[in-house]
C-alpha atoms as one frame of an Amber mdcrd trajectory, in Angstrom:
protein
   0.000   0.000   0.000   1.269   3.771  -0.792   1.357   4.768   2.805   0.042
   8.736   3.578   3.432   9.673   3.163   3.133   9.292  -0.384  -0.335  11.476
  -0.805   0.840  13.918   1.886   4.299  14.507  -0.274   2.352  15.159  -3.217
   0.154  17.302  -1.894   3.107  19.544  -0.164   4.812  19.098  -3.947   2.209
  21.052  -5.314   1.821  23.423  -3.080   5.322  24.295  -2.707   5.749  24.342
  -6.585   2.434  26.437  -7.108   3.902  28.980  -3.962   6.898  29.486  -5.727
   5.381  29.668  -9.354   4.656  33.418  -9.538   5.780  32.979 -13.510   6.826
  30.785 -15.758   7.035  29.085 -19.395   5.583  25.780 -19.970   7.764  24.266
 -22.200   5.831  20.649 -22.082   3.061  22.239 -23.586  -0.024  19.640 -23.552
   1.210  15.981 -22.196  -0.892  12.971 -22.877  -1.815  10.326 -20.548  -0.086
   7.500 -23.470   3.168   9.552 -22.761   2.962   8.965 -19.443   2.468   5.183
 -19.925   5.559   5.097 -22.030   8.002   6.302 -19.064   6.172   2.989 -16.680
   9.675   1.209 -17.619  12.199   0.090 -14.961  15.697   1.583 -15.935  14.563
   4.828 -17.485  17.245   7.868 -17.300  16.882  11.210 -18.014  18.404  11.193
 -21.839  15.419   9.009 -22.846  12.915  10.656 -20.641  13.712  14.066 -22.776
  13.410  12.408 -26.044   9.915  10.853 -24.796   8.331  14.352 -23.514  11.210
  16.894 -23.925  12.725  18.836 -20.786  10.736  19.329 -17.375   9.395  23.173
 -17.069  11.073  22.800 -13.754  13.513  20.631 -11.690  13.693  20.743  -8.177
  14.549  18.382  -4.674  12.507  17.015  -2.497  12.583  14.649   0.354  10.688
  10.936   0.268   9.439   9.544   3.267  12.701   8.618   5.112  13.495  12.067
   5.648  17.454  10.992   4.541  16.526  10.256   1.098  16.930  12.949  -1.184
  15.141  12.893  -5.085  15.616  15.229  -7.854  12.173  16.158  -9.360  11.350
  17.199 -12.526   7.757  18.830 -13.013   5.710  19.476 -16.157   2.667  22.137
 -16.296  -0.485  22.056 -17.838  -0.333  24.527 -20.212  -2.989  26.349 -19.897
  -4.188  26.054 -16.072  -0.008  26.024 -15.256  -0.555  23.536 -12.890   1.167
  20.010 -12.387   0.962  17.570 -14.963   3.270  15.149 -14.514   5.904  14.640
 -11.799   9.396  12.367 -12.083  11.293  11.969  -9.509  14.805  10.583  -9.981
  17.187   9.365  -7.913  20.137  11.980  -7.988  23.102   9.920  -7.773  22.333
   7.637 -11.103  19.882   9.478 -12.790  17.005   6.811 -13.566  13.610   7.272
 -12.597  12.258   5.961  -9.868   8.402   6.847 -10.246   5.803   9.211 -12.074
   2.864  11.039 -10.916   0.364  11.998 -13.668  -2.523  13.854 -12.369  -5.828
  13.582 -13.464  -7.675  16.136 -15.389 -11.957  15.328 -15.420 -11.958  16.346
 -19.497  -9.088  13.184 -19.442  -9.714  10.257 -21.811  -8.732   8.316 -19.142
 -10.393   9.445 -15.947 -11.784   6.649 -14.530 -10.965   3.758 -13.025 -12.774
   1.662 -15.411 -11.364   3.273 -18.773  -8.022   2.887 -16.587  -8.683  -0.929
 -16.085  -9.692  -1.301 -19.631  -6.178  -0.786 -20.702  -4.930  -3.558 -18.930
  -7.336  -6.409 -19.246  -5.408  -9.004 -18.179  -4.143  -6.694 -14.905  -6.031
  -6.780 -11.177  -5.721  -3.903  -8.646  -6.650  -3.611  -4.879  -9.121  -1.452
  -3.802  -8.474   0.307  -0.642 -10.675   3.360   0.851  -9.124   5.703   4.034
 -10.552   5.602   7.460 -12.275   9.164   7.553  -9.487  10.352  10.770  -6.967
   9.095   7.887  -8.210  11.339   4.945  -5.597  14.199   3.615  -7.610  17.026
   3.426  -7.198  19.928   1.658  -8.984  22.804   2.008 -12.722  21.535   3.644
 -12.612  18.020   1.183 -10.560  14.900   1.598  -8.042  14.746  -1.500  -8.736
  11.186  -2.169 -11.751   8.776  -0.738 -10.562   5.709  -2.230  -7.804   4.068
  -4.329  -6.704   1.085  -6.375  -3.132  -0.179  -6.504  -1.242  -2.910  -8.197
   2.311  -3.712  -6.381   3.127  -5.682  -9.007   3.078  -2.806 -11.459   4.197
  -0.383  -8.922   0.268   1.468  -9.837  -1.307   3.714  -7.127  -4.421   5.227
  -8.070  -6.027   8.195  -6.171 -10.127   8.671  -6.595 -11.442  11.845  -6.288
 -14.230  12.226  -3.063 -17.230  11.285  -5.068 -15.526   8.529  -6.177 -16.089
   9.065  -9.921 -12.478   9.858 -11.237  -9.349   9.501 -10.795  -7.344  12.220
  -9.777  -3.858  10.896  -9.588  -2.011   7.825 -11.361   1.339   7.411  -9.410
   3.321   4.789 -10.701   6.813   3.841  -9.005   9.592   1.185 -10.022   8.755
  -1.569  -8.043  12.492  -2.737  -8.779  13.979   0.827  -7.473  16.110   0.405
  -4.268  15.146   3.580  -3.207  11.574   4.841  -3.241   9.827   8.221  -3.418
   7.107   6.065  -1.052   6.799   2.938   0.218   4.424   0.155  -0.775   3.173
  -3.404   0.780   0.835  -5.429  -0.512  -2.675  -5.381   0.483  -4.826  -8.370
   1.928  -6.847 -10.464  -1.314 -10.172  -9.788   0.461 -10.697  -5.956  -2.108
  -9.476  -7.720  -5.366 -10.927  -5.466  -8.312 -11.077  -6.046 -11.975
């Protein structure tokens, strides 16, 4: 299971990044969600990554959830909102990527679970949902209400409150020997699709 860490560090990711983002060019322009499938590849470094989706519109540090480890992240805006798109975070010492957060937009091909399944028929995922005390809230809404994962795959995915879409897709190497969050498997008992 992605513990809270992981949820809690993204949500401090973008607030720090939006803080700090008084101006700036968006040089990803418009990322798809099939580009962010193609980085879902152990042993990725960052000479392929910027021939997949070209340079980040912004790289900065941050800390995973062993307060020691230390990850270079790159970030890529939406365009036209200039919010997060897509998130890599590398490990700094050998420059391969350790995971990818694409976040969700509701006008998404891909927005729900079920379109997100139907890509990988052959694929299950856990369903988890946090005890209310648990929630990350933001503002006067929990972030997420429920979420499907797939260890395996190294697949988080975070629902939005009303349970409809999805409203982030974090993916991390499940080979990596250092992670931007942990994971465990959860119990059989909320197999999905």
């Amino acid at each position: 299971m992605f513990g809270g860490d992981l949820r809690l560090f993204a949500i401090f990711l973008i607030f720090g990044v939006l803080s700090g983002c008084a101006s700036f060019q968006t040089a990803s322009g418009n990322l798809r969600f099939e580009q962010y499938e193609s980085l879902q590849k152990p042993g990725l470094d960052k000479d392929a990554i910027e021939k997949k989706i070209g340079k980040p519109d912004r790289i900065t540090k941050g800390i995973g959830s062993n307060s020691a480890q230390i990850f270079e992240i790159w970030l890529y805006f939406d365009a036209k909102s200039k919010t997060p798109r897509l998130t890599l975070f590398f490990d700094p010492e050998d420059r391969h990527l350790l995971g990818a957060n694409w976040y969700v937009k509701d006008a998404d091909p891909v927005n729900t679970f079920s379109s997100f399944a139907q890509r990988y028929p052959e694929t299950r995922f856990f369903k988890g949902s946090d005890e209310p005390g648990q929630r990350i809230v933001v503002g006067p809404k929990p972030a997420y209400s429920e979420f499907y994962e797939n260890t395996n795959m190294g697949i988080f995915i975070g629902m939005s409150v009303d349970g409809e879409h999805m409203k982030i897709v974090s993916w991390r190497d499940p080979q990596a020997e250092r992670q931007p969050a942990t994971m465990t498997p959860r119990s059989r008992e909320n197999l999905v699709k």
